[in-house]
Each structure stands twice: as structure tokens, then as C-alpha cells.
N, C-alpha and C positions, 0 to 999 in steps of 0.2 A: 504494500500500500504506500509505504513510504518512498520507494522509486517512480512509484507511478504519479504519486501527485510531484516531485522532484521531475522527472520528465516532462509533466503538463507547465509546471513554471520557467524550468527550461524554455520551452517551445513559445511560452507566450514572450518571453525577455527577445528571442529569437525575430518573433514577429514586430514585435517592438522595434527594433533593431531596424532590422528592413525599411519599416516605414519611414521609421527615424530617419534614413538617411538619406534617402527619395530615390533608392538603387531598386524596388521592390519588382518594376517588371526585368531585370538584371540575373534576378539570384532566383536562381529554380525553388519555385513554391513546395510544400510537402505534397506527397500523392494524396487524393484522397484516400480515405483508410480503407483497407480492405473491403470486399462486400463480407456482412455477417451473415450467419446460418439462422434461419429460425427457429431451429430446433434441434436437441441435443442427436436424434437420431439423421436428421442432414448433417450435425457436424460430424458426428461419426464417419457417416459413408462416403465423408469429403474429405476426412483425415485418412481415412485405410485406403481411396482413391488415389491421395495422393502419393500416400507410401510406395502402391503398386507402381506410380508412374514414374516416381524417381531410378527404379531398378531397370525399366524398360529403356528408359530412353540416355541413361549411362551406362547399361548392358553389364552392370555388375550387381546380384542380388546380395552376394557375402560382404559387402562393404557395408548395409543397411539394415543388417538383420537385429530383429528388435520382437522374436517371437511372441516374449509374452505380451505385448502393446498391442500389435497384430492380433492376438486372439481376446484380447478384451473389447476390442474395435470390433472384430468379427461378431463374437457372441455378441456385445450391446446389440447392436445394427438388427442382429435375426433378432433377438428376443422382446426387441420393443416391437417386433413386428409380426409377432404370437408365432414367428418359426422355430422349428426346433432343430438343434445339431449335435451333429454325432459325433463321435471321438476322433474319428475318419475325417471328418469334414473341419471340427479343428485344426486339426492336425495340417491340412492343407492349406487353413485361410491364416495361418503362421509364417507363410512362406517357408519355414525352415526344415529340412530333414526329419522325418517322422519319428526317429527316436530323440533329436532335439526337442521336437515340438510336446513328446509322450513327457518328456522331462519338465517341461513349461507348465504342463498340465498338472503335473504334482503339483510345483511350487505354488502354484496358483493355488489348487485346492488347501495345499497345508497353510496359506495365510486367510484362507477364509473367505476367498473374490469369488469361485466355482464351486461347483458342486458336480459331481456324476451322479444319475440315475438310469436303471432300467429304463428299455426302450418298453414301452407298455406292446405295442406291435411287432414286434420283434428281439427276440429274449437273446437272441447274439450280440446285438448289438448297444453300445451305451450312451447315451445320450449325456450333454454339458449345457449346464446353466449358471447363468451367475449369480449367486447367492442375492440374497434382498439387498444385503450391505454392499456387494461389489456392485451390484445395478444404481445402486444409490450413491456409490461415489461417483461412478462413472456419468449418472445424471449430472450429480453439480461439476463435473471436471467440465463437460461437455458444454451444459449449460454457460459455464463461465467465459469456455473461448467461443461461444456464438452470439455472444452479446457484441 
């Protein structure tokens, strides 16, 4: 909080400046700020989006690999969107190597963000959720950078 209002007084002394000194169509203005998401589940599948396309289009996925982000992005994304996934299909919206990602999938569980359950239609296979509390940070994580 304390950078950020630090930042906004910045930017205003900056503008000030500018003006002050009648140099203001001279000196390259700020961009306008990003466009915001309006919704935690648009920011989600704009952030995992974007992860995807950093790998694509520098043609190196091992430089970027960030599994467990990738599958809390993944999970948010289905689960606000009453879909369900399977251990298989984390495992690949991870981007990482399947015993990497099976590893990710522990860690996760043992701080309490996932959960595995029986697939109720199919008793092979196991389905991942993110517990109320990982939904719910990821809410306000998500919430906060789509303002």
C-alpha cells in the first residue's frame, strides 16, 4: 500500500513537472493503464492465456515453468465454471512433465489449496478441486489484479 500510494505521488510531482515546464506535448505521456478484467474468472483465463503464449512464441516452455500457478489458474478457470478435472487433465494444464506436475499436486494438497476426490462416474479415475480456502484466495488474488 505504501508503494503504491509512493508511486501515485510520484506520478503526480511527474505531471506537475511536465506542465510546469510547458515541455508537456515533448515528453511521452504514461500509457493508458492496462485494460482491467471484470472478473476474477476473465482474469484467470487471461493470466494462464498469457502464460501459454509466452512459451509459444519464445519457443522455450522450460524457461517459464511455474507448475503449481499453472494449475491453480487451470483449476480456478474450470471450477468457477461448474467443470470438473481430473488428475490427467491437471497434470497437462501444468504445462510440466506429468511426474513434475503429480508432484505439484501433492504440494498443493498438503498446504490445503486442492483437494482429490473420487470421480463419482468413473471409479478409475480422480478428480481435483480447490478447496473452499484455495478458491477463496484465488478469488481475492484474482479479484485484486482485475481491478
Amino acid at each position: 500500500m505504501k508503494l503504491a500510494r509512493q508511486f501515485d505521488e510520484a506520478q503526480v510531482t511527474l505531471d506537475e513537472l511536465r506542465r510546469d515546464s510547458g515541455c508537456e506535448t515533448f515528453v511521452r505521456k504514461p500509457a493508458e493503464p492496462l485494460v482491467r478484467h471484470q472478473t476474477a474468472l476473465e482474469a484467470a483465463l487471461m493470466a494462464y492465456q498469457q502464460r501459454r503464449s509466452r512459451a509459444k512464441h519464445l519457443q522455450d516452455e522450460e524457461i517459464f515453468g511455474e507448475p503449481a500457478w499453472d494449475i491453480l489458474l487451470d483449476l480456478y478457470a474450470h471450477q468457477a465454471q461448474n467443470e470438473q478435472v481430473s488428475v490427467k487433465s491437471a497434470c497437462i494444464g501444468s504445462g510440466a512433465p506429468a511426474t513434475t506436475a503429480l508432484r505439484w499436486l501433492s504440494v498443493l494438497e498438503a498446504k490445503g489449496l486442492i483437494r482429490s476426490l473420487d470421480d463419482p462416474s468413473d471409479n478409475r479415475r480422480r478428480l481435483i478441486r480447490l478447496t473452499p480456502e484455495g478458491y477463496e484466495a484465488m478469488t481475492r488474488y484474482l479479484n485484486e489484479i482485475a481491478r
